[in-house]
DOKE-767949 format. One record per atom (N, C-alpha, C): residue in one letter; x, y, z. Coordinates in steps of 0.1 Angstrom, whole numbers, plus 5000, padded with zeros to 4 digits. Each point is the difference from the previous one (the first is absolute). Layout:
N
AXYZ
...
//
This chain:
438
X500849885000
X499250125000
X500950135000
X501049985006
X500950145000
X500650004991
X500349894997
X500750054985
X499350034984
X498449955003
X499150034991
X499750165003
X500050055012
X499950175003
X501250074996
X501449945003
X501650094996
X499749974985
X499449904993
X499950024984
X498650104994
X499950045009
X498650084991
X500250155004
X500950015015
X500350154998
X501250024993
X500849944995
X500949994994
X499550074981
X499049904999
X499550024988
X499450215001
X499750025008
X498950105003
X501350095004
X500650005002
X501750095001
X500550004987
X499649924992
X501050014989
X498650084986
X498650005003
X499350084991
X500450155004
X500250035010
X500250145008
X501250084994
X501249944990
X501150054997
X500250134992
X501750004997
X499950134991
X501550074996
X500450054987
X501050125000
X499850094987
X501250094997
X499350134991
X500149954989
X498650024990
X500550014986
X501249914991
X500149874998
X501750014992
X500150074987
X498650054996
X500450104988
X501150094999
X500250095015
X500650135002
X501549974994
X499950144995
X501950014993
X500749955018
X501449954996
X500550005016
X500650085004
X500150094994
X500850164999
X499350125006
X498049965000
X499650075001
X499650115016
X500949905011
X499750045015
X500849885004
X501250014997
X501349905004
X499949945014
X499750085008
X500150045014
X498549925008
X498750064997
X498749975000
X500349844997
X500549984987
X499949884994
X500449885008
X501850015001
X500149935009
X499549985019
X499550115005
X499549975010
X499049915001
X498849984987
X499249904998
X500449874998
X500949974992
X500849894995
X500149905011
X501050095009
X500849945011
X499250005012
X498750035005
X499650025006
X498549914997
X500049885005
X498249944999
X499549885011
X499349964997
X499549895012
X500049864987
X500549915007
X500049884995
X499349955009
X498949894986
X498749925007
X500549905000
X499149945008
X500149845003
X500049914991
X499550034988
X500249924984
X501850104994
X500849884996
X501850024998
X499750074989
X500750164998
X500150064987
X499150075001
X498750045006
X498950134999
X500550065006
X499950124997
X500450135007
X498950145001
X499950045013
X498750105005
X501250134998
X499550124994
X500650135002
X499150114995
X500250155002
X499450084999
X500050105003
X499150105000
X500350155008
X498750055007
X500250115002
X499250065009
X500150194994
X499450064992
X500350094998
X498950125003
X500450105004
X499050105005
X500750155000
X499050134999
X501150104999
X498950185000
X500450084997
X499150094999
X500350114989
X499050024990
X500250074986
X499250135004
X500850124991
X499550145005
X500050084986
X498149994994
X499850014985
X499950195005
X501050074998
X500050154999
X498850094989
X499649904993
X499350044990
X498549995000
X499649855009
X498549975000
X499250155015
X498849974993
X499150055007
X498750005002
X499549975012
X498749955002
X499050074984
X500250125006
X499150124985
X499649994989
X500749994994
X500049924983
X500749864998
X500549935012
X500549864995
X501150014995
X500750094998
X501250014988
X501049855001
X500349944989
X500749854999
X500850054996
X501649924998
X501050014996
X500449884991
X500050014985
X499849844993
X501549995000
X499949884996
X501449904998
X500649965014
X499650055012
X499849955015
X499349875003
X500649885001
X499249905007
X498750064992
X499950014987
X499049984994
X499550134998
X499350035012
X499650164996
X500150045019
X501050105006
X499950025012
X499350135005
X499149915008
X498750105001
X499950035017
X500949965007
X500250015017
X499850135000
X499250025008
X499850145007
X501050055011
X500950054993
X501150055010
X500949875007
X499749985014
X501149905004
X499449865001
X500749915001
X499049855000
X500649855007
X500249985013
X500449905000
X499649894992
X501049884998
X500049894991
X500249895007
X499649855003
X500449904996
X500049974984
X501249994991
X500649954990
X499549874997
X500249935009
X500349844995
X500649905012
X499549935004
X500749855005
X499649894985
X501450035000
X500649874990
X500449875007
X498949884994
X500549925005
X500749844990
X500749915000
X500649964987
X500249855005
X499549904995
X500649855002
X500649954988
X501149905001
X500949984990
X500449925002
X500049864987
X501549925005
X500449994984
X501150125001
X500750004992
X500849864991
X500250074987
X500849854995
X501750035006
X500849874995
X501250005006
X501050044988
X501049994997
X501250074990
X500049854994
X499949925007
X500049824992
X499350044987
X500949934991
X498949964983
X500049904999
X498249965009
X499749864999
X498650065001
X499149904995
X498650065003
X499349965014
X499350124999
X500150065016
X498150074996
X499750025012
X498850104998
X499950075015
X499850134997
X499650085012
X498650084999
X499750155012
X499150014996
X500650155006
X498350094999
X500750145009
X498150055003
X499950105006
X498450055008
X500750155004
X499550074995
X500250175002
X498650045006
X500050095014
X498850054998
X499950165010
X499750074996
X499750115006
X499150055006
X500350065010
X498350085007
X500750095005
X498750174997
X500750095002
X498950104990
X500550105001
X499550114992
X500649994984
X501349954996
X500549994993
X498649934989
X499649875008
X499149904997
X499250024990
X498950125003
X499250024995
X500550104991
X500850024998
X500750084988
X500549884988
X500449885004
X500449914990
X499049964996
X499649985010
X498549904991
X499350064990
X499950194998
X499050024992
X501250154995
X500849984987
X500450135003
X499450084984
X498950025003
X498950084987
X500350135009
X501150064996
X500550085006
X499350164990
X499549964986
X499450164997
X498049934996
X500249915001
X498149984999
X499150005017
X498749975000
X499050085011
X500549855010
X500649884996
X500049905003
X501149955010
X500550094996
X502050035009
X499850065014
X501249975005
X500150085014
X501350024997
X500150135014
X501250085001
X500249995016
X501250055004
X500350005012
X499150005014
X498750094993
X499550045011
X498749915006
X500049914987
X499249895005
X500649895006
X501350015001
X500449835006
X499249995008
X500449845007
X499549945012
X501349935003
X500349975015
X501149955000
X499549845002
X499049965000
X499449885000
X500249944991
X500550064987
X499449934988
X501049895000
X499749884987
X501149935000
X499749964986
X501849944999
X500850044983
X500549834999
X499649904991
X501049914997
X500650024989
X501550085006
X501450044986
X499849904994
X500249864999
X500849914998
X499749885005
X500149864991
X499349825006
X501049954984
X500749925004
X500649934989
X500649895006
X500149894990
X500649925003
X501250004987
X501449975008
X501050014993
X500749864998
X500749974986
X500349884994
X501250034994
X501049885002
X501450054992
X500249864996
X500250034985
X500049844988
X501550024998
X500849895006
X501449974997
X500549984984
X499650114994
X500650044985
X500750104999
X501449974994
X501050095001
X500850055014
X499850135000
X500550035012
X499050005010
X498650034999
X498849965008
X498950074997
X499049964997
X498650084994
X499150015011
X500150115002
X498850035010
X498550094998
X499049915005
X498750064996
X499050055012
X499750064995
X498450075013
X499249974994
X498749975010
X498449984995
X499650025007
X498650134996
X499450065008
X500250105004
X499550115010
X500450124996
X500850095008
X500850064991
X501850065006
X499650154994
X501150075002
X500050185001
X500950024992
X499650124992
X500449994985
X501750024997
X500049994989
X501550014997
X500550124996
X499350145000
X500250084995
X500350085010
X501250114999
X500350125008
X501049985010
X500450095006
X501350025008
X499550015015
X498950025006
X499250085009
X498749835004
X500149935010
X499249945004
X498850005009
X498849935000
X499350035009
X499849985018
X501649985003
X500350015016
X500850124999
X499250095008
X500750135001
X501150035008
X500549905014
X501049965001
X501550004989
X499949944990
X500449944993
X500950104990
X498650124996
X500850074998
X501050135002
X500650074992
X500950115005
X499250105009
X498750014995
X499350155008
X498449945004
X499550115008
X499149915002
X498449994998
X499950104990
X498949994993
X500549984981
X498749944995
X500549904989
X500350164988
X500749964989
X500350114986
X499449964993
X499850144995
X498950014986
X500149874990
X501349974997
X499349794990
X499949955009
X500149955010
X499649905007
X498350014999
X499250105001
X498750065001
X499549894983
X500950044989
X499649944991
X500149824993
X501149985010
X500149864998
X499049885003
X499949894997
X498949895000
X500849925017
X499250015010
X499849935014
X500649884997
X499149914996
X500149865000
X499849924987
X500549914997
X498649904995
X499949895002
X499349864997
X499749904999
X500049904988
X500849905001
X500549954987
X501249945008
X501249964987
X501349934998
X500650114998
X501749985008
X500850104999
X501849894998
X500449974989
X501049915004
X501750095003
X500749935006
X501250084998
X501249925001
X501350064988
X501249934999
X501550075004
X500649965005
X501150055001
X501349934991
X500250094991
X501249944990
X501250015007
X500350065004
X501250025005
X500450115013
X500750035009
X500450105009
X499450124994
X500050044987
X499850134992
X498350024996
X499449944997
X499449984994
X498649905003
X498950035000
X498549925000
X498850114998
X499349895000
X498650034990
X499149975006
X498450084996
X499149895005
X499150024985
X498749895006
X499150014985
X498749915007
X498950115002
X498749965005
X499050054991
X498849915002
X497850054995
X499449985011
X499950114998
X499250035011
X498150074998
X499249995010
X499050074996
X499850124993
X500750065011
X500250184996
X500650075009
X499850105003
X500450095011
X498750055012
X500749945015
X498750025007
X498849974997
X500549875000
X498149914999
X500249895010
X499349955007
X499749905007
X499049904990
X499750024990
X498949924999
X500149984982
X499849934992
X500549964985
X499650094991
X499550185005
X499550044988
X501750114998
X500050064992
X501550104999
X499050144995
X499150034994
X499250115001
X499250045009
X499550105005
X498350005003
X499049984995
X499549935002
X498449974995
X500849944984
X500849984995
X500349954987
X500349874996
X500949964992
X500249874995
X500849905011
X500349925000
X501249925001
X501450054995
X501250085010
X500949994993
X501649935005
X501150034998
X501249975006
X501050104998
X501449995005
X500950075005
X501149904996
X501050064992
X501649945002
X500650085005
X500849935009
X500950065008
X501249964997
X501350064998
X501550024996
X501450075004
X501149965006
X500750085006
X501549954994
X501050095007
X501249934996
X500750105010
X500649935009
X501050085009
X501449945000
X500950165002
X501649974996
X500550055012
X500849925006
X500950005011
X501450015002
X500850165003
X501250034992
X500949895009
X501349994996
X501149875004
X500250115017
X500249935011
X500050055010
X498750035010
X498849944992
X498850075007
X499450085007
X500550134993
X499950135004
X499050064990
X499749984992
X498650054992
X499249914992
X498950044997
X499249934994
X499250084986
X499949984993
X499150034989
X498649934996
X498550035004
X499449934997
X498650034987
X500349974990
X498849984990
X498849945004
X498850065002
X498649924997
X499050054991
X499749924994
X499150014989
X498149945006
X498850084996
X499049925004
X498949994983
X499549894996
X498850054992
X498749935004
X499050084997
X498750025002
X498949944990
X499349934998
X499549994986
X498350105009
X499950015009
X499450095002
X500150125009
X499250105002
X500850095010
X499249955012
X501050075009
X499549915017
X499150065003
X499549945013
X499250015008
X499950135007
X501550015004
X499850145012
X500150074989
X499650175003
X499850074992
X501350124997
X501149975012
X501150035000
X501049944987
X499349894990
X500349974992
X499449934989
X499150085003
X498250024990
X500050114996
X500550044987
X499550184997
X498450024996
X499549844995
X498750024991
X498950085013
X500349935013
X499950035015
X499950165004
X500650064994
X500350165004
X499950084986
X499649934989
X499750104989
X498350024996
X500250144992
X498549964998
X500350104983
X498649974993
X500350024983
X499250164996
X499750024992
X499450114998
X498149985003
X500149914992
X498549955010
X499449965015
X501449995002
X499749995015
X499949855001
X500349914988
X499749845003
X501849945003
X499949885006
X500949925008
X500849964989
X501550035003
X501149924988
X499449854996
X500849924990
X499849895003
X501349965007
X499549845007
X500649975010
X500949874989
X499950024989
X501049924993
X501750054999
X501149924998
X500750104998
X501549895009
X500950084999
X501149885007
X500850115007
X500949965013
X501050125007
X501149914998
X501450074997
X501249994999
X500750115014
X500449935008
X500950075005
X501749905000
X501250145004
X501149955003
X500650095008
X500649945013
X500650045011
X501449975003
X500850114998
X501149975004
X500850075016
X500649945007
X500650015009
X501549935007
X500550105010
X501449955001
X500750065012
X500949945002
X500550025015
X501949985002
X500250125008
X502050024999
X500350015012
X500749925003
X500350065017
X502449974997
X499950114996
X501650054997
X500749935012
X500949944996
X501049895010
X500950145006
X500450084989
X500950105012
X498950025016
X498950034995
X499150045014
X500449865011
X499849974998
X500149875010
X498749965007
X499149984985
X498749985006
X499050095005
X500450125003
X499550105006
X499350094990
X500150004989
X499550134989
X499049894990
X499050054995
X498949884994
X499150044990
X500450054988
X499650064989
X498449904991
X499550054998
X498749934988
X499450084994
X499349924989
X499050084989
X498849904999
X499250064996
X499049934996
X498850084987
X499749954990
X499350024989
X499249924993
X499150044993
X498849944991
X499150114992
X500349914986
X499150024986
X498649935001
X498650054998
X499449924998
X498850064994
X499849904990
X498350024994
X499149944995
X498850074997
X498849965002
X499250064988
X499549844991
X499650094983
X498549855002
X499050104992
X498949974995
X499450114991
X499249954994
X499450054992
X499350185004
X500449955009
X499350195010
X500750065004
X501249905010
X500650065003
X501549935001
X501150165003
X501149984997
X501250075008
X500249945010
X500750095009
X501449915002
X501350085005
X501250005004
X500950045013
X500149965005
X500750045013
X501249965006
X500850085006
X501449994998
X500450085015
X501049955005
X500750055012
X501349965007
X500750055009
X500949975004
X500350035013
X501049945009
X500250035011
X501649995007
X500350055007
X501149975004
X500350015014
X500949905007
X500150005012
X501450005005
X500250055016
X501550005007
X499349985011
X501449925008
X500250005010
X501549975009
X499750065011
X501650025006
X499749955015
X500849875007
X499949995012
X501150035004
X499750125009
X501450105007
X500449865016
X499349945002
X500749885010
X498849915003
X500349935006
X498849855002
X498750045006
X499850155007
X498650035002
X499450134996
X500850004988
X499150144994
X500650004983
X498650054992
X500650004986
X498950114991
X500650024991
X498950114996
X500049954985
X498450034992
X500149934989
X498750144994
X500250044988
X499350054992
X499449944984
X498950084997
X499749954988
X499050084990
X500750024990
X499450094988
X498849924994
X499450064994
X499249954988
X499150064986
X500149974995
X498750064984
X499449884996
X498650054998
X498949904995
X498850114990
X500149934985
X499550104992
X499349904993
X498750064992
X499949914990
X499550114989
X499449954988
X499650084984
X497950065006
X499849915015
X498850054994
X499349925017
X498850085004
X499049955012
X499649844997
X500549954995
X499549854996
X500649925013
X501150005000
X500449905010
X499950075013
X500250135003
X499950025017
X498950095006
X499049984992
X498350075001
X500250145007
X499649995016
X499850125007
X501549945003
X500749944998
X501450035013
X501150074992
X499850114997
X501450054998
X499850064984
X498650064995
X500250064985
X498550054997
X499650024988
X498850034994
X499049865007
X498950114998
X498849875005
X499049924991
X500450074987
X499649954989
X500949994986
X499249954990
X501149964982
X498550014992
X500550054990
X499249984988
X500349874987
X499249984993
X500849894992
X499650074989
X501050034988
X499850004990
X500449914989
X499449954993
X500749874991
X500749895008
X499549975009
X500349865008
X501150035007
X500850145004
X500850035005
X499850115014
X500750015008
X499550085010
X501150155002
X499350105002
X500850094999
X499650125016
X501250045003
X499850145009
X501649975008
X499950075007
X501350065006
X500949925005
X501350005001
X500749865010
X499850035012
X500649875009
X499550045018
X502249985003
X499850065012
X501550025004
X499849975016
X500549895012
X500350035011
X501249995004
X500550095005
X501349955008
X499850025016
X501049885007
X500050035020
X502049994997
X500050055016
X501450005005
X499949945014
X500649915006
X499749915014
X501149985000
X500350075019
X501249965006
X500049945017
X500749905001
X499249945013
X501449925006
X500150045016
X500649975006
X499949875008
X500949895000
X499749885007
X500750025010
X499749945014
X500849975013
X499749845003
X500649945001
X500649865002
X499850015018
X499450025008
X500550035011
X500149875006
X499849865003
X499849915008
X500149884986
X500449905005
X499249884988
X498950024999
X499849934983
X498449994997
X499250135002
X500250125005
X499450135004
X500550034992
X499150084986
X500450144993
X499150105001
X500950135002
X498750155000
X500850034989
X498950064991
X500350114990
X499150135000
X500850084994
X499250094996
X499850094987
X499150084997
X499950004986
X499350194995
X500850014991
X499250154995
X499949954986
X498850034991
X499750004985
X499450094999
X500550054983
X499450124995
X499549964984
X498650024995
X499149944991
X500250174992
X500149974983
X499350124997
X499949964985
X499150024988
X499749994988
X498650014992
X499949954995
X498550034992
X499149985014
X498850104999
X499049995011
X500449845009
X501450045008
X500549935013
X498850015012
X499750095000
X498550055011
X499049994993
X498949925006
X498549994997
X499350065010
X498650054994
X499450035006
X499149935011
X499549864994
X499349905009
X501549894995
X498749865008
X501449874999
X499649984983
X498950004993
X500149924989
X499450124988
X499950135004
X500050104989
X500850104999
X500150094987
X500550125004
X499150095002
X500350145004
X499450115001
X500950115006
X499550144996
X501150085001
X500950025008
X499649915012
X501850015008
X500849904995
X500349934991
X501249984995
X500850064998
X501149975005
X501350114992
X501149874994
X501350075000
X500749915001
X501449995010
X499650005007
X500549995013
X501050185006
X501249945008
X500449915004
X499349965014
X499849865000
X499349935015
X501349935007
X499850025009
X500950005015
X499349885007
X501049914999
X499349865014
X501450005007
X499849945013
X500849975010
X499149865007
X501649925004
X499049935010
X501349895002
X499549905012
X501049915003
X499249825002
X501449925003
X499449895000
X500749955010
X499749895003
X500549895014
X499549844995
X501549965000
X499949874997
X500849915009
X498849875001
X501049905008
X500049864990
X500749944996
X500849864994
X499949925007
X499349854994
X500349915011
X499949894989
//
């Protein structure tokens, strides 16, 4: 009998697990990174591993007000905090039993899940339609499954490894544990990249220098087999190729995504946010191309201490109605002046030819079509984010953080219209975070 009870809590310890993301560049919170790594609870089943965080903090939107609602787009969607706002972020929690470096076949598995205010931001990010929320709706109740895959490695070659089921996308430099990354609210592409999806993701490693992956997937942010709204049946190829300089001090990484339909969220739905001269709905036929590149340097003279990246993407979006392009870039530093303090900044531009792809966040609020083509003004946002980390204890990080937003109607008037108080900025946030690793 007792050992029918040490086997069932055993089992019931090991659904409870967890750790961050293995998407994340490893470059991207060196420090953060490893404290999660090295730091977990081993269950009573050999090889699962429980890890996670606990993140919480307080953001100060200089710009919102009760009055007119004024939003700030390209913020966590659209940031519409009335002045100051404590946060619970996220308890991230993660179970895992990783595969081993052996090339023999093997299968593992992994379970991501989040609860938090973050939550209800992943789950729905229709960030410019009536159907989206913004900051000011979270709940910190809500809850987010990142990630459920089971992982497989076919002893061919050097070793083929596959996921099935659903993992967090391959695209961008900037992940969805905000731990993780350099500052501590997300940049303008991150806002436009695809969450997750669901499907096959395989990956090879040719050599020290060099690997690939190559997945089909549903789409972008779907839980469920359709890849449009309300539309057809579609799918997603997914494509990557990362280069790893001799010394493993940088990386270069290519990803490629295609669409045979546009997605779901509307963050990467323009049909979603456009309207025609009649006032009637694009069609929802049509295919998205995007390609994302990013990369990461940490100069050996520094001695580890200096930590340079970029991050960029081309992408678009053609049907018969409509036809938009969008394009951006980012760049990042960071410098840790000794083991409990470091400071990291980050530029950015996010533009596109036309209101198609970023509706109310960040441009015109309408397009006209003429001859199957869409025409009116380009949209421009740029931020600047600079944020101090303190290391003060294990597993304890405080940071803190100033960003400055300014570009095509950066300021809305409500969360999901414009009206005459738009400007284009500049918007002023401040705010901090507290994290504990385990």
């Amino acid at each position: 009998m007792i050992k029918k009870i040490t086997s069932i809590l055993g089992v019931l310890a090991a659904v409870a697990s967890l750790s961050l993301a293995d998407s994340a560049p490893e470059a991207s919170a060196q420090d953060t990174k490893k404290m999660v790594q090295n730091n977990f609870v081993e269950t009573a089943q050999k090889g699962i591993k429980l890890s996670g965080y606990v993140d919480a903090g307080y953001s100060y939107n200089f710009t919102g007000e009760s009055v007119n609602g004024s939003t700030v787009n390209g913020r966590f969607g659209s940031d519409s905090a009335q002045k100051g706002d404590f946060n619970l972020y996220a308890v991230k929690i993660a179970l895992e039993k990783a595969l081993t470096s052996e090339n023999k076949a093997q299968a593992g598995f992994r379970a991501d899940v989040m609860i938090g205010e973050d939550a209800g931001f992943l789950q729905n990010r229709d960030q410019g339609g009536a159907t989206g929320v913004n900051n000011q709706d979270q709940n910190s109740n809500a809850l987010f499954l990142e990630q459920a895959y089971v992982s497989i490695r076919a002893p061919v070659g050097n070793g083929w490894d596959f996921k099935v089921g659903k993992f967090v996308s391959i695209l961008g430099y900037e992940v969805i544990e905000r731990p993780a990354n350099m500052n501590v609210t997300y940049g303008l592409l991150w806002q436009q990249f695809p969450l997750y999806y669901t499907g096959v993701l395989s990956s090879y490693k040719f050599d020290d220098y060099l690997d690939g992956k190559l997945g089909v997937v549903n789409g972008s942010n779907t839980d469920n087999n359709t890849t449009t709204a309300n539309s057809s049946d579609g799918c997603a190829v997914l494509a990557a190729l990362n280069v790893t300089a001799p010394g493993g001090n940088a990386n270069w990484s290519n990803n490629f995504q295609y669409s045979t339909n546009p997605e779901n969220d509307t963050t990467t739905n323009p049909a979603a946010n456009s309207t025609t001269v009649s006032g009637a709905s694009p069609s929802s036929s049509g295919f998205m191309v995007i390609y994302n590149s990013w990369g990461n340097w940490a100069p050996k003279f520094a001695n580890d201490k200096l930590l340079f990246a970029f991050d960029s993407v081309l992408g678009n979006y053609n049907s018969t109605q409509v036809a938009t392009t969008w394009y951006g870039a980012s760049a990042y530093a960071k410098y840790q002046f000794n083991d409990w303090f470091s400071l990291a900044s980050r530029g950015e531009y996010l533009g596109s030819n036309n209101a198609g792809k970023f509706g109310t966040q960040g441009g015109s609020s309408t397009q006209t079509v003429i001859n199957g083509g869409t025409h009116n003004t380009g949209e421009s946002l740029w931020e600047y984010t600079i944020t101090a980390g303190f290391n003060v204890i294990d597993n304890l990080l405080i940071r803190a953080e100033y960003r400055l937003d300014f570009g095509s109607n950066v300021v809305g008037g409500t969360a999901n219209s414009r009206t005459n108080t738009s400007s284009e900025g500049p918007a002023h946030y401040a705010g901090a975070e507290v994290v504990y690793s385990f």
